[in-house]
Every structure is written in structure tokens, then in C-alpha cells.
N, C-alpha and C positions, 0 to 999 in steps of 0.2 A: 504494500500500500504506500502511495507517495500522495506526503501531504501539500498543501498549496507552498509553505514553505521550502516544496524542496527536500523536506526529511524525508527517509524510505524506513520502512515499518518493515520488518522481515520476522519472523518468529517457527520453528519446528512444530510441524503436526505429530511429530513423533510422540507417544506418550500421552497426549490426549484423542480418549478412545472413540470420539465420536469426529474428531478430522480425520486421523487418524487412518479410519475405513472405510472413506470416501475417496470414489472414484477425482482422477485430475477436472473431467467434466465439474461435478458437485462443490470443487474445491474450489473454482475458477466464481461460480455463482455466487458470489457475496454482496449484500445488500447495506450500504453505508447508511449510518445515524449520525445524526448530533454525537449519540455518547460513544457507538463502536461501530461493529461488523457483526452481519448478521449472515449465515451459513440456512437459509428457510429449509432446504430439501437436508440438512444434516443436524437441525434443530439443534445447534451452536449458536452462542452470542460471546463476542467478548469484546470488554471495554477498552478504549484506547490505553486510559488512566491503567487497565491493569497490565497491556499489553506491555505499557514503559517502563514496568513495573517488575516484571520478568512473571505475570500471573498470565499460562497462556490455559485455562479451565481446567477442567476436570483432567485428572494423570493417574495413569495405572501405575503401579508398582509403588513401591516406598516412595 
């Protein structure tokens, strides 16, 4: 994700189970808000605030 200023948002689907096991198609469909990114077809949401945050959702393992 590239913000107006320029910043690029990068973050691993790895570890969270519901990017995670979505096809590249499904991955690619993300829906911007005011607050984050929203994944509809893999009923993921996550905020920018946690993305900077290093919160990227729900994570399997320890």
C-alpha cells in the first residue's frame, strides 16, 4: 500500500491465518478506509495504526 505521502506499507501474510490462505487473486482485492484495509472475500480488516505498529491480526503459532 502507498500512501499519498509516498510511504509504502509492506507487511507478511505469513502467520496470519486468514491472508495467509488466500489465493494472490483474494489478496490483491483490498478495500481502503479512513482507519485500514479491508480483505471482504477473506473477512480480514486491519488498521493502519496497527499495521505501523508491527500488529498485522490474528497469528498462528506462539
Amino acid at each position: 500500500m502507498i500512501l499519498a505521502s509516498g510511504l509504502e506499507l509492506a507487511f507478511p501474510v505469513a502467520g496470519n491465518p486468514r491472508l495467509e490462505g488466500g489465493t494472490e487473486a483474494e489478496l490483491e482485492r483490498i478495500k481502503l478506509s479512513p482507519f485500514g484495509l479491508h480483505w471482504p472475500e477473506l473477512d480480514e480488516d486491519l488498521s493502519v495504526r496497527g499495521i505501523l505498529t508491527g500488529d498485522f491480526g490474528q497469528r498462528t503459532g506462539p
